[in-house]
C-alpha positions in Angstrom: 0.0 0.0 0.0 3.3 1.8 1.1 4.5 1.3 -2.6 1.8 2.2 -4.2 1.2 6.0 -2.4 5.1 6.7 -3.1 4.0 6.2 -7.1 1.5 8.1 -6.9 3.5 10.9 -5.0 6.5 10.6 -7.5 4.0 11.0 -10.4 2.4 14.1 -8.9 5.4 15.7 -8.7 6.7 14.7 -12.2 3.5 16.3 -13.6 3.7 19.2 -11.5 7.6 20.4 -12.2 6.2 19.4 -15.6 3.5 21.6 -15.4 5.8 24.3 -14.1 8.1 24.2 -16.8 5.6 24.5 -19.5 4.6 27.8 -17.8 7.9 29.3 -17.8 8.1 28.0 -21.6 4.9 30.0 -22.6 6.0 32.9 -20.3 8.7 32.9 -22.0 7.8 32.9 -25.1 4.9 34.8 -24.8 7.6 37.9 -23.8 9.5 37.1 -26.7 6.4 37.6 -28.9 5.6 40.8 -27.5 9.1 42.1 -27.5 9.6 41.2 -30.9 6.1 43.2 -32.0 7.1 46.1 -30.0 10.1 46.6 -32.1 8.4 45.9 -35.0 5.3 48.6 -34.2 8.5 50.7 -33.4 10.2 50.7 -36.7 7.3 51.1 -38.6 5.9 53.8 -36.5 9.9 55.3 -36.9 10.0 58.4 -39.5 11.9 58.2 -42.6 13.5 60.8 -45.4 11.5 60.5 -48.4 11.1 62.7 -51.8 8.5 64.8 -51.8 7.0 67.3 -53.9 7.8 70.9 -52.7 5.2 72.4 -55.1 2.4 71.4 -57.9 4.2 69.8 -60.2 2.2 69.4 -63.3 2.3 65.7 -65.3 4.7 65.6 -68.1 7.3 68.0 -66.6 10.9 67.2 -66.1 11.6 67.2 -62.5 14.2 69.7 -61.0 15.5 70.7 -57.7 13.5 72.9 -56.9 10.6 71.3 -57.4 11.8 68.2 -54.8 12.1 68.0 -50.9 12.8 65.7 -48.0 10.3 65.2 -45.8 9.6 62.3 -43.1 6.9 60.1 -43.0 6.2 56.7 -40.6 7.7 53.7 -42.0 5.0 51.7 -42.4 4.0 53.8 -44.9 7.0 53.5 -47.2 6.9 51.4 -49.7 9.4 50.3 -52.7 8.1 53.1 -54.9 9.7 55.9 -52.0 13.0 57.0 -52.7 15.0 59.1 -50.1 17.5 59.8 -53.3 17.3 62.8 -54.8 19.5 61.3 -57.7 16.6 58.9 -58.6 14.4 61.6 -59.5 16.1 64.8 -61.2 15.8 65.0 -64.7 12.4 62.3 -65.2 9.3 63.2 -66.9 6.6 63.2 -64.2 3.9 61.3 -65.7 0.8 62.1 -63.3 0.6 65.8 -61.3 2.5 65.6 -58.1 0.7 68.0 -55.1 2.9 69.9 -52.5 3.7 67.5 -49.8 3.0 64.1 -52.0 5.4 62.1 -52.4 7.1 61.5 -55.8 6.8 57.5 -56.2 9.3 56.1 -58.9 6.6 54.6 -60.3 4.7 57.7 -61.6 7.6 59.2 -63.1 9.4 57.8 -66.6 12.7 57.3 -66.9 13.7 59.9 -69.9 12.3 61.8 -72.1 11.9 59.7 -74.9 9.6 58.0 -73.4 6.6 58.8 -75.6 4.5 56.4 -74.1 4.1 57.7 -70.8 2.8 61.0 -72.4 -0.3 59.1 -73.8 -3.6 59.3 -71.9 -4.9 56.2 -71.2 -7.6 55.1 -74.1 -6.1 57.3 -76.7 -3.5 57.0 -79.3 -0.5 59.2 -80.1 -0.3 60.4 -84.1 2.2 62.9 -85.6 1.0 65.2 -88.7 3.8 66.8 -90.4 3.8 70.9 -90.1 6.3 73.9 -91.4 6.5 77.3 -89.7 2.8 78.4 -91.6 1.3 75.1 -91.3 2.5 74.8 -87.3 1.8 78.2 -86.2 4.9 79.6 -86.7 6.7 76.8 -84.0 4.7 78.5 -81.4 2.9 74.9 -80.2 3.7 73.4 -76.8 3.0 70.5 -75.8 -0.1 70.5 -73.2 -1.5 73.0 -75.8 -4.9 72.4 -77.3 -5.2 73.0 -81.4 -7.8 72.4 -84.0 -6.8 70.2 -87.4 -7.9 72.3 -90.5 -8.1 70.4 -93.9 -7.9 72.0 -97.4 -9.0 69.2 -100.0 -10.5 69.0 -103.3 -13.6 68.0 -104.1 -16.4 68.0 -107.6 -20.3 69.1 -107.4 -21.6 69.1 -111.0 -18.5 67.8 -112.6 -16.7 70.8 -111.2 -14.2 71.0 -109.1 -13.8 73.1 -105.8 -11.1 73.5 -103.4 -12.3 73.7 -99.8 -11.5 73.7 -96.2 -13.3 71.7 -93.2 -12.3 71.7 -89.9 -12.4 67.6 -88.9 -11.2 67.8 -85.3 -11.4 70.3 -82.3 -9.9 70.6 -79.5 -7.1 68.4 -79.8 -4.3 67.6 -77.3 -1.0 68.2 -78.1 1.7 65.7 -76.5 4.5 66.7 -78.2 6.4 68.9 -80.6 9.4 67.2 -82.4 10.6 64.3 -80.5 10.0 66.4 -77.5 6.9 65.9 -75.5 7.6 68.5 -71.9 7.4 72.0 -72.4 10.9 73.4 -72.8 9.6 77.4 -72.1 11.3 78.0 -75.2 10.3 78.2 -79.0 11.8 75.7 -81.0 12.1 74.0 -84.4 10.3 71.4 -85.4 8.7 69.2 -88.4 5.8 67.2 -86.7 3.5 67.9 -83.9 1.7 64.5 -82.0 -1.5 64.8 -81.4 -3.5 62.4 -78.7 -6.9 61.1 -80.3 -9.3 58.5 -80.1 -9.3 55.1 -82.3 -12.0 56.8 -84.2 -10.3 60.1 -84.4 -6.4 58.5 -85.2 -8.1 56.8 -88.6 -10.1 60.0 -89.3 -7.1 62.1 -89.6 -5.1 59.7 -91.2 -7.3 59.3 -94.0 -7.8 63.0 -93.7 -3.2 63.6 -94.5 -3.7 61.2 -97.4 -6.2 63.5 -99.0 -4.7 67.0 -98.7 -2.8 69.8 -96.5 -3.2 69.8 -93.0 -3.2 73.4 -91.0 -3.4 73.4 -87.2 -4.9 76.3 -85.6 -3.6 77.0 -81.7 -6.8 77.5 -79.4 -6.5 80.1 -76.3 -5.7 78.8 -72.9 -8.5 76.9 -71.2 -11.0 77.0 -74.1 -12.0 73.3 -75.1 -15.4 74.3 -76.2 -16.4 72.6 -79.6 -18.0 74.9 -82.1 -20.2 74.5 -85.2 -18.6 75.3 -88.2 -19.4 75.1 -91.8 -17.2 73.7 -94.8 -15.3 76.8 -96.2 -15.4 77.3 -99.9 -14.8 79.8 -102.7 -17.7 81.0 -102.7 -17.9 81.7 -98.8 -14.5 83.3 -99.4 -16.6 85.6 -102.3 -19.5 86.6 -99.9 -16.8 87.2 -96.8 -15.1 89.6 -99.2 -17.9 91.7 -101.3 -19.2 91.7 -96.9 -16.7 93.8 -96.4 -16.8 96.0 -99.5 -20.2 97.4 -97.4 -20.4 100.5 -95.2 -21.6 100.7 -91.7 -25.1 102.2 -93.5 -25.5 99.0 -95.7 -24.6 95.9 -92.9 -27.4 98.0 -90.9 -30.0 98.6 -93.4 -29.5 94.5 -94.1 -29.7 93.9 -90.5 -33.0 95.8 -90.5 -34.4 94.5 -93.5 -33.3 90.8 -92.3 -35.2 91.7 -88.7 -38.2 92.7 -90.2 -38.5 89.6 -92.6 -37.6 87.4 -89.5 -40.8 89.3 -87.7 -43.1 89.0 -91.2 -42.7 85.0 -91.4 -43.5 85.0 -87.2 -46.5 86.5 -87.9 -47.7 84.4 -90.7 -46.9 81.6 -88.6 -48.9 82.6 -86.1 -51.5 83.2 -88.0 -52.0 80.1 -89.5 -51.9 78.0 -86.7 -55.0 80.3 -85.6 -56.9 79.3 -89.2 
């Protein structure tokens, strides 16, 4: 009986130092856990140099030094698209705007200026049309400016022929002048402008080159409005002209007469829907 206490004695202790031990082990390792978390919530809470903007910059720009700045942000928020090197970022083509305080990601920013295809908008297509200094505006296009594409063609109404202008797109964005697509501030020279256009509008205006001379006429800043606007022929060109041969007198007397028409066929109009 002896015997058989002292077993049962030895066995409670074995499970108890046991016991013990597994509850230093967890302890343990429970601190560990913690420990290791709180360095980690440390470093990630522990601010960092990154680039940032240090004012608007505008999308296709080629970044400079003043337009970057170091500024520190938690690093849990950094990811491999930060830079804290300045080097990484001088001289690229910004591809989206940057605001004051955001930070430049290398990702949003191409790597040289040849780069064409980081100037395209997304959905469009980029297509060149050949210009000289009278065709291009005297080289006075920028890229970010807005133009409309003139054509002059030829074309036959009672098996005559007629020369004639139609304007086929408006409001078209420029992305680049030459082979440069940023905005130097400075005029340049150059034999091709590249327009950004729609599927639709890139065959349109391809089919448009093959068929006669393309003009492109600048539009003023901010004004994207599309107009209607009638073919321009001769005999437009006639009427504009012997217009102008008229005196103040006449171009009012027409204006009257034109009024008082306009309020004769009101009348009658009237009238009839009253029979």
């Amino acid at each position: 009986m002896r015997i058989k206490r002292r077993h049962i004695l030895k066995a409670e202790r074995k499970l108890l130092v046991i016991s013990a031990a597994a509850g230093l082990a967890a302890a343990f390792l429970g601190y560990y856990i913690l420990s290791e978390k709180e360095k980690q919530l440390v470093a990630e809470l522990r601010p960092a140099n990154v680039v940032v903007a240090a004012k608007y910059i505008a999308p296709k720009t080629r970044i400079s030094k003043d337009m970057i700045r170091y500024e520190k942000i938690p690093g849990r928020y950094i990811t491999r698209a930060h830079t804290d090197d300045y080097e990484k970022i001088l001289g690229r083509i910004t591809a989206v705007p940057f605001l004051k305080g955001e930070p430049v990601l290398t990702n949003k920013i191409s790597g040289n200026e040849q780069d064409l295809n980081a100037a395209i908008p997304t959905g469009l297509r980029a297509l060149s049309v050949k210009v000289n200094e009278e065709t291009g505006v005297s080289n006075m296009i920028s890229p970010g400016d807005y133009v409309d594409v003139l054509l002059t063609f030829q074309t036959e109404k009672n098996k005559k022929t007629f020369t004639v202008t139609a304007t086929v797109l408006q409001a078209v964005r420029v992305i680049a002048v030459g082979s440069s697509f940023v905005d130097e501030s400075r005029k340049m020279t150059y034999s091709a402008v590249t327009l950004a256009l729609t599927p639709e509008e890139t065959e349109l205006l391809t089919f448009a080159k093959s068929k006669g001379e393309i003009n492109l006429a600048l539009r003023p800043l901010g004004d994207r409005k599309k107009q209607k606007v009638k073919l321009a022929s001769f005999e437009q060109l006639f009427e504009h002209i012997k217009r102008n041969e008229k005196g103040d007198y006449d171009l009012r007397e027409e204006y009257i007469a034109a009024e008082i028409e306009k309020d004769k066929n009101k009348k009658f109009e009237i009238k009839k829907r009253e029979e």
